[in-house]
N, C-alpha and C positions, 0 to 999 in steps of 0.2 A: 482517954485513949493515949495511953504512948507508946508511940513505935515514930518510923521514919517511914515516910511513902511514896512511890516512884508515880510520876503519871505517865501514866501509858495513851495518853489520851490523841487525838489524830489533830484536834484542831490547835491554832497558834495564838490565834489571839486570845488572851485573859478573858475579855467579857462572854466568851462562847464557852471556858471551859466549867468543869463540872465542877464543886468543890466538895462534895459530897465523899468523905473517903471512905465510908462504907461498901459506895459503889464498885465492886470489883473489876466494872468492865473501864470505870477510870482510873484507878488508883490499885497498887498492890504492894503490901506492906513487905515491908524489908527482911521486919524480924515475923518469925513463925515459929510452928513447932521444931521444922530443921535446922534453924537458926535462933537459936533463941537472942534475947538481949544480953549485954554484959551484964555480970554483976554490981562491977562498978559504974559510976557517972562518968562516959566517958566528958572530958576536958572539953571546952568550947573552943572553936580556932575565932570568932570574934573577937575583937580585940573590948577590952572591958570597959574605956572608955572611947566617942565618938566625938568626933572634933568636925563640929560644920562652921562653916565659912558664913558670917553674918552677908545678909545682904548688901548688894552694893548702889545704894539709891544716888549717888553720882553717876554710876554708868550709865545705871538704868536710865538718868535724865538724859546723861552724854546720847545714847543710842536712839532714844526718840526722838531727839531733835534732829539726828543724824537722818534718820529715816524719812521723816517727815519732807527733810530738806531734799534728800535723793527722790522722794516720790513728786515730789513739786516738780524738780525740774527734769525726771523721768518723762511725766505726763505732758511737759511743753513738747518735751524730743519726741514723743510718738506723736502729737498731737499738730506739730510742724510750722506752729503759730501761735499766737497771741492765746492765752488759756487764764482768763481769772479765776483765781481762788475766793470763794466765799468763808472770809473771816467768823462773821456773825456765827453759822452754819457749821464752821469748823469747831469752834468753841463749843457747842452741842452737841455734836459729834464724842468731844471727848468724853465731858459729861457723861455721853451712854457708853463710851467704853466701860468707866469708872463702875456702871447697874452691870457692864455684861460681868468683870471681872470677879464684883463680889459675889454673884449671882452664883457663875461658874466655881467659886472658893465653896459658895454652903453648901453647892449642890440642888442650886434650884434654875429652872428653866425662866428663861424670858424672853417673848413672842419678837420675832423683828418687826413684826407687822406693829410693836405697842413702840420701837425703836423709831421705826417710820412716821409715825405718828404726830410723835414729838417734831422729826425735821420739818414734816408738814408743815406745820403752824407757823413755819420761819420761812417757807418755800414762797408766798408772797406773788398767788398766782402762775407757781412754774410746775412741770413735769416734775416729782423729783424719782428718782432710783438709786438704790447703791445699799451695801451692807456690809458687814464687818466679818473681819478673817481673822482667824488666831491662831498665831504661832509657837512653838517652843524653841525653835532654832535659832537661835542667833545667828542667821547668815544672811547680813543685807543684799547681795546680790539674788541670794533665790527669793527672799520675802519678794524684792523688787518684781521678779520675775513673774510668779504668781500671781502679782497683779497686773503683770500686763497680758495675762493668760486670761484674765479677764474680761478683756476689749472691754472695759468701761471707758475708756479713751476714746473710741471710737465712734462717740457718737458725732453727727456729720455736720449737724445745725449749728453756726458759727457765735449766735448768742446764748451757746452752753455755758454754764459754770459750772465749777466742780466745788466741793468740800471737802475737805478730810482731816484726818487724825491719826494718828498713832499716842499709844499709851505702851507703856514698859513695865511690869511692876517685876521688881526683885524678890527672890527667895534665900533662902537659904541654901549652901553649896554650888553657889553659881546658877541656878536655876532661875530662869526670866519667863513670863508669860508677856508675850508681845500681842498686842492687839495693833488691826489696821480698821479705818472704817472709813471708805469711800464712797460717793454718789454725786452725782450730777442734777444739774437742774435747765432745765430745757423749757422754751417757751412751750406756752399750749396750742 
């Protein structure tokens, strides 16, 4: 099929539209009988070659530690007191970043409930709760924000601990996949 095709279609997001260009009630071609195509190939305005910008796995370290550190002492300031972080716990934490990322790379799903699972066994007789959030933004103020949109902080029982993690992974053209993965753990 060559021609060029307009979507005429109502919805916005990708995953909803149609890709079907047969479909005339999504898509309506350019060229027709009153228009036909040129004869010639018209010229490409792409440029011929494409110059991406290798990942930058300094930042990417630089901005998780960054995070990590503003979420610590984020969660003491909401929290208004003494708040430990569970090391052990945090280390695991990352770990499952590391299954959600490549997971999310191949295109395959992974249950949090198989996530949870794993912290369990480290939980050591405690409540535990919490789960991972994934950003494309590079913007530590709002990442920050969203987790405290969360009220995970808020729980009231003063022998809570908390865990977390943050992972960074770099792409190509600037392009970062940020994971956060928080939970607490509370007596029973």
């Amino acid at each position: 099929m060559k021609n060029v095709f307009g979507n005429v279609q109502s919805v916005t997001k990708p995953s909803q539209t149609d890709l079907n260009l047969r479909n005339r009630k999504s898509w309506i071609p350019f060229y027709s009988n009153w228009y036909p195509p040129p004869v010639k190939t018209l010229p490409s305005v792409q440029e011929s070659n494409l110059n991406y910008i290798k990942p930058d796995e300094q930042f990417a370290y630089e901005l998780q530690e960054k995070l990590i550190d503003t979420l610590k002492l984020s969660i003491r300031t909401w929290r208004r007191g003494s708040t430990s972080i569970r090391v052990d716990v945090s280390n695991k934490l990352r770990t499952i970043l590391d299954i959600l990322e490549l997971s999310k790379y191949e295109g395959k799903s992974v249950s949090q409930m198989d996530a949870m699972k794993r912290i369990n066994a480290r939980s050591k007789g405690r409540k535990v709760f919490g789960f991972p959030m994934h950003f494309t933004n590079v913007n530590i103020p709002y990442i920050i924000e969203k987790v405290r949109e969360t009220s995970i902080h808020a729980v009231k029982h003063p022998d809570t601990e908390f865990a977390l993690a943050s992972r960074v992974f770099p792409y190509h053209s600037n392009i970062a996949s940020i994971w956060i993965f928080i939970c607490y753990l509370s007596p029973l």
